[in-house]
C-alpha positions as CSV (number, residue, x, y, z in Angstrom):
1,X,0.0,0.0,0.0
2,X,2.8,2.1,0.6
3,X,4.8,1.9,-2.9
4,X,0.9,2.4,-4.8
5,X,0.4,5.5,-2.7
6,X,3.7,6.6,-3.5
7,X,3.6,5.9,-7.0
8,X,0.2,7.6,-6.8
9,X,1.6,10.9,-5.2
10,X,4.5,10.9,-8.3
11,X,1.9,10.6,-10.9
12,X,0.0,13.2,-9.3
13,X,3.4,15.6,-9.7
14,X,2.8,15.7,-13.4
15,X,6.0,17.6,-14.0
16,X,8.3,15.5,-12.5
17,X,7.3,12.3,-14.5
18,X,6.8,14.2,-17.4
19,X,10.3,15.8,-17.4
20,X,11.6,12.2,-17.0
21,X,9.6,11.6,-19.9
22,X,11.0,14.3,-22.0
23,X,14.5,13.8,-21.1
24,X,14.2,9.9,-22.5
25,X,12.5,11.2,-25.5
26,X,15.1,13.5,-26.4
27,X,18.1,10.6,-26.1
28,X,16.2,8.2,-27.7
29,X,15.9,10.5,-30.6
30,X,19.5,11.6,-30.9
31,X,20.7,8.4,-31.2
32,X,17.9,7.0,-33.4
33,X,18.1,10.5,-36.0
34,X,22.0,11.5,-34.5
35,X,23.1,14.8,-34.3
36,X,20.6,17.9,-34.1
37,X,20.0,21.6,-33.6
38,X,18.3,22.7,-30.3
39,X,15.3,23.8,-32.6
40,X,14.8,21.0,-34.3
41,X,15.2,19.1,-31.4
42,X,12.2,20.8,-30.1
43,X,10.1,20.9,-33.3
44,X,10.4,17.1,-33.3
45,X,9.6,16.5,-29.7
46,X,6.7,19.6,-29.6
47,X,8.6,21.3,-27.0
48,X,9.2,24.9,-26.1
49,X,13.2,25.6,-27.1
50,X,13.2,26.5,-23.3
51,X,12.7,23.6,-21.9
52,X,15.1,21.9,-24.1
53,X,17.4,23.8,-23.8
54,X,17.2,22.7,-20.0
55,X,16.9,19.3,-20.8
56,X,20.2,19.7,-22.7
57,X,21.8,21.1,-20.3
58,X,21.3,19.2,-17.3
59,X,22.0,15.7,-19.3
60,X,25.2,17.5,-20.7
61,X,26.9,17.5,-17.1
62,X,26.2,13.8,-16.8
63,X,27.8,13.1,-20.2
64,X,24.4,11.6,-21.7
65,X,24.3,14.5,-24.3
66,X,27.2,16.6,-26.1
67,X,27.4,19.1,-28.4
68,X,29.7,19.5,-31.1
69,X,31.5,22.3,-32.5
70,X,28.9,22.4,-35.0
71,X,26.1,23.5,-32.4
72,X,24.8,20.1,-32.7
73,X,23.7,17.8,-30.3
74,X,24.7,14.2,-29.8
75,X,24.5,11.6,-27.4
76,X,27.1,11.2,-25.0
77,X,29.2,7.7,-23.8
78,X,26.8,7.6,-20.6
79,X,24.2,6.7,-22.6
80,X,25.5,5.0,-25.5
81,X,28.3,3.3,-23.6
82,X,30.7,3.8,-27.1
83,X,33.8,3.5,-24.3
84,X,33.6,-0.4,-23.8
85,X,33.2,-0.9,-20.3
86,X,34.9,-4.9,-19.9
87,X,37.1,-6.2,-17.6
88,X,40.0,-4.3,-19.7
89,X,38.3,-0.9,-18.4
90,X,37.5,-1.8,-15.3
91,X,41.0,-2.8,-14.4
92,X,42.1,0.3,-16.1
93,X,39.9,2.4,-13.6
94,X,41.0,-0.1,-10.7
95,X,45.1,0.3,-11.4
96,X,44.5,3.9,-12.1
97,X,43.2,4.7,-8.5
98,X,46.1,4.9,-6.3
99,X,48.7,6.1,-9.9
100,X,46.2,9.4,-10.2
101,X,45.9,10.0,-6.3
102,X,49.9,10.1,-5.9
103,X,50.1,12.1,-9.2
104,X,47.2,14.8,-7.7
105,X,49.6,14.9,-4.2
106,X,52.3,15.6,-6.3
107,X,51.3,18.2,-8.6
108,X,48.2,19.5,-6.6
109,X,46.3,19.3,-9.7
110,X,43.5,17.9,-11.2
111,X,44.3,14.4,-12.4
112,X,42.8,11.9,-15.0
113,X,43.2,8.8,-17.0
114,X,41.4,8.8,-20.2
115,X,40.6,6.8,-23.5
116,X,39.9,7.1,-26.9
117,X,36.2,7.2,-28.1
118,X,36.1,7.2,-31.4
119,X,36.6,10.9,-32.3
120,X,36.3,11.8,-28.5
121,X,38.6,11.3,-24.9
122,X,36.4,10.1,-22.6
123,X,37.4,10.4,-19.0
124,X,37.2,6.8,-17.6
125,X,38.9,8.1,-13.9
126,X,40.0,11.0,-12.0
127,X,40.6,12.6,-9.1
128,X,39.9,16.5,-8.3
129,X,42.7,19.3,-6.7
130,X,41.6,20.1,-3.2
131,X,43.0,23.8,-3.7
132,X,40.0,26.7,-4.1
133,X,41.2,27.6,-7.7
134,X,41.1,24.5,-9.6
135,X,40.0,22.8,-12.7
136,X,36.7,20.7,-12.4
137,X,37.2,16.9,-13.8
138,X,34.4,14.2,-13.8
139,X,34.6,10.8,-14.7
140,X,32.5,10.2,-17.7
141,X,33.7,13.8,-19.0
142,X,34.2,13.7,-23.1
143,X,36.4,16.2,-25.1
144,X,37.2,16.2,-28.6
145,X,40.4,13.9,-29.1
146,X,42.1,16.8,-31.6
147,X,42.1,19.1,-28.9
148,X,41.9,17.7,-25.6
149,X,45.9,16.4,-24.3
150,X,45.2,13.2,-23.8
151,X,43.5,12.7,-26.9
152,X,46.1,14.7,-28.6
153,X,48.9,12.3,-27.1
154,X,46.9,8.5,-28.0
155,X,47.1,9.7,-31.8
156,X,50.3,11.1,-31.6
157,X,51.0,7.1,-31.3
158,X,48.8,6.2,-33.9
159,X,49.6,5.6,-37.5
160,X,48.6,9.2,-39.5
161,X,46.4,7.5,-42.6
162,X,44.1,6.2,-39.6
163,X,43.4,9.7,-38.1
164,X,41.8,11.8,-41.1
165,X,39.1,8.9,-40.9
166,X,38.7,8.8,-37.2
167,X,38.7,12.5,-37.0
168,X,36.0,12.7,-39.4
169,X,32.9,14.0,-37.3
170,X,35.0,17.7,-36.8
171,X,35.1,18.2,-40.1
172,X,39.2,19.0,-40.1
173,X,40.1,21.0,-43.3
174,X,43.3,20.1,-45.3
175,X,45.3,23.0,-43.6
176,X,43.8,22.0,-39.7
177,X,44.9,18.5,-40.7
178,X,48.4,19.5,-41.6
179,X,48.8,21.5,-38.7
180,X,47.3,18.4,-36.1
181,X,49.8,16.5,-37.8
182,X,53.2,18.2,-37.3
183,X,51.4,18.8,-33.7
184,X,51.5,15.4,-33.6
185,X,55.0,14.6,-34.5
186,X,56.2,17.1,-32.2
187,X,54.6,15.1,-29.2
188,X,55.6,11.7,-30.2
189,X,59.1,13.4,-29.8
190,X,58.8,15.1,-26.8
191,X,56.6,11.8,-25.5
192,X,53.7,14.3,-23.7
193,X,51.0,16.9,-25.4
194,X,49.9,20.1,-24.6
195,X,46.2,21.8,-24.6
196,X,46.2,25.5,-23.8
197,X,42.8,26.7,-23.6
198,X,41.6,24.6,-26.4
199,X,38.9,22.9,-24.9
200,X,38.2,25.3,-22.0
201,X,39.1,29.1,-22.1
202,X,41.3,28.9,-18.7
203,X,42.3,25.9,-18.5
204,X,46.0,23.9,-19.7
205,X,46.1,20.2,-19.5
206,X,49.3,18.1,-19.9
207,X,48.8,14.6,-21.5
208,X,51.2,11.3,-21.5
209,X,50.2,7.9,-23.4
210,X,49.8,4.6,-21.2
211,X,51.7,2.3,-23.7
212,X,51.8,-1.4,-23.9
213,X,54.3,-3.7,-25.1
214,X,52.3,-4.1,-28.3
215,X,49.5,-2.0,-30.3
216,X,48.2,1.1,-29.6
217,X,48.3,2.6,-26.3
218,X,45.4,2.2,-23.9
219,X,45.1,5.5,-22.3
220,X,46.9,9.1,-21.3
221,X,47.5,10.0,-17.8
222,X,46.6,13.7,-17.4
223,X,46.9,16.9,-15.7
224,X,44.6,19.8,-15.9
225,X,45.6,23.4,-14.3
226,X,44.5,27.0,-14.0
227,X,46.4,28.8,-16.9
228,X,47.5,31.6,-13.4
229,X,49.4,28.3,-12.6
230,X,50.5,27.0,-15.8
231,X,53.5,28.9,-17.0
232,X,56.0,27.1,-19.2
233,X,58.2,26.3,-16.4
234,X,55.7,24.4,-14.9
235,X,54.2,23.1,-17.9
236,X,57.6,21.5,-18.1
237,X,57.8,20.4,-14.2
238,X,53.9,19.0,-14.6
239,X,54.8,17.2,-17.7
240,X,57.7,15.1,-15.9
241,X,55.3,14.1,-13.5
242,X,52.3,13.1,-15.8
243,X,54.9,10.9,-17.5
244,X,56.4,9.5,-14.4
245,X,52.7,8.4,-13.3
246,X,52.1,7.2,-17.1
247,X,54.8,4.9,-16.5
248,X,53.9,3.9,-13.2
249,X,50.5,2.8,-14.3
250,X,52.3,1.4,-17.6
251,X,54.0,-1.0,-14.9
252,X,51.0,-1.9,-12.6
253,X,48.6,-2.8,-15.9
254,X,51.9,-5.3,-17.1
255,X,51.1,-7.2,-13.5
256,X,47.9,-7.8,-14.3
C-alpha cells in the first residue's frame, strides 16, 4: 500500500514524470536520427526551445548529451556506452586509482586517465585538486580527441592514414589536418602533449600515453591546471610528473 500511494503521489506531480519523460524522449531521438540543432530538437519533440534547452543542459553535465562544435547535439558515452566498459576498463579504472591520487599529491592538480572514443577522450577516472582555484574533472567527462591532451597524445601514437578517418565528425580542413599532424610529431618526440585553452578558455592540460608492449596505447594520464598556474616552467615540471605516473600505471597494468 505504501509503494501504490507513492507511485500515486509521483503521478499526481505531473511535472516531474513528465520531465523524466521528456528527457528519455530527447536521447532516444538523438541516437535514433543522431546529431541535431536545439530547434529541431524541439520541433520534433513539440517542446518549447526552453525547456530543451534545459533538458540539454542538465543531461550534458552527466555526459548523456554533447554538443559539437557544429552547435549540434549528440548523445554522449553515458548513454550509449561507445567506451567499452569490460574487464580491460574496469582494471584500467581499478590500477589507475592509487597512480592518479599520488600524481594529484604531487602536482596538486586535477588528475585523469582517459581513453579514446572514437573521435572523442572520454574520461574513464579521476581525481579533483583540493585547492579553491582548480579545474573541475568528472569521470565520464568527453572532449574532442584533436584538442583535448590526452587525446592529442593516444594519436600522436597512432599511424597518420588512420586519423583523417577517425577524426572525421569535426570536419578538419586540409590546412587544420596538416597542422594536427606536425602537432603530432612534435609530441611523439617530446613523448607528452599540450592543450592551452583549447577545450576550455582557462584551463591547460598536460597529456602522456599509457603504452603497452604491443599496439596502440590504452590510455593518457593527465593533468589539468588553472592557466595563473600554468606557465612554461611548470608546464615543463607537470609534464615530468604526468609521465612518471604514465609509467607507473604502464607497470601496474603489465602485472595484471
Amino acid at each position: 500500500m505504501k509503494t501504490e500511494r507513492y507511485i500515486s503521489a509521483v503521478r499526481n506531480k505531473g511535472g516531474l514524470v513528465e520531465s523524466v519523460d521528456n528527457a528519455l524522449r530527447l536521447l532516444l531521438l538523438l541516437r535514433s536520427s543522431g546529431p541535431m540543432r536545439l530547434v529541431d530538437i524541439a520541433d520534433e519533440l513539440g517542446l518549447a526551445r526552453s525547456t530543451i534547452h534545459r533538458l540539454l543542459s542538465t543531461l550534458s553535465t552527466r555526459g548523456f548529451v554533447i554538443q559539437l562544435e557544429n552547435r549540434c547535439y549528440a548523445v554522449g558515452s553515458t548513454f550509449v556506452g561507445e567506451v567499452d566498459d569490460s574487464a580491460d576498463v574496469a582494471t584500467l579504472r581499478r590500477c589507475a586509482g592509487p597512480v592518479l591520487a599520488a600524481l594529484s599529491a604531487r602536482t596538486e592538480e586535477s588528475v585523469s586517465v582517459q581513453v579514446l572514443d572514437g573521435a572523442f577522450v572520454t574520461f574513464v577516472a579521476s581525481v579533483e585538486s583540493t585547492k579553491i582555484l582548480r579545474v573541475g574533472v568528472h569521470t565520464g567527462r568527453r572532449l574532442p580527441a584533436h584538442r583535448a591532451s590526452g587525446g592529442k597524445a593516444i594519436l600522436g601514437c597512432r599511424p597518420w592514414p588512420q586519423l583523417p578517418t577517425l577524426l572525421e565528425p569535426w570536419h578538419l580542413d586540409s590546412d587544420q589536418l596538416a597542422d594536427l599532424r606536425r602537432e603530432l610529431r612534435g609530441i611523439r618526440l617530446r613523448g607528452f602533449a599540450v592543450n592551452n585553452q583549447g577545450t576550455e578558455p582557462g584551463v591547460v592540460g598536460i597529456g602522456c600515453p599509457v603504452i603497452r608492449p604491443s599496439g596502440p596505447p590504452v590510455a593518457a594520464v593527465c593533468v589539468a591546471a588553472p592557466t595563473t598556474r600554468a606557465g612554461r616552467a611548470r608546464v615543463r615540471a607537470l609534464a615530468e610528473d604526468v609521465i612518471l605516473a604514465a609509467h607507473e600505471l604502464t607497470d601496474v597494468l603489465a602485472d595484471q
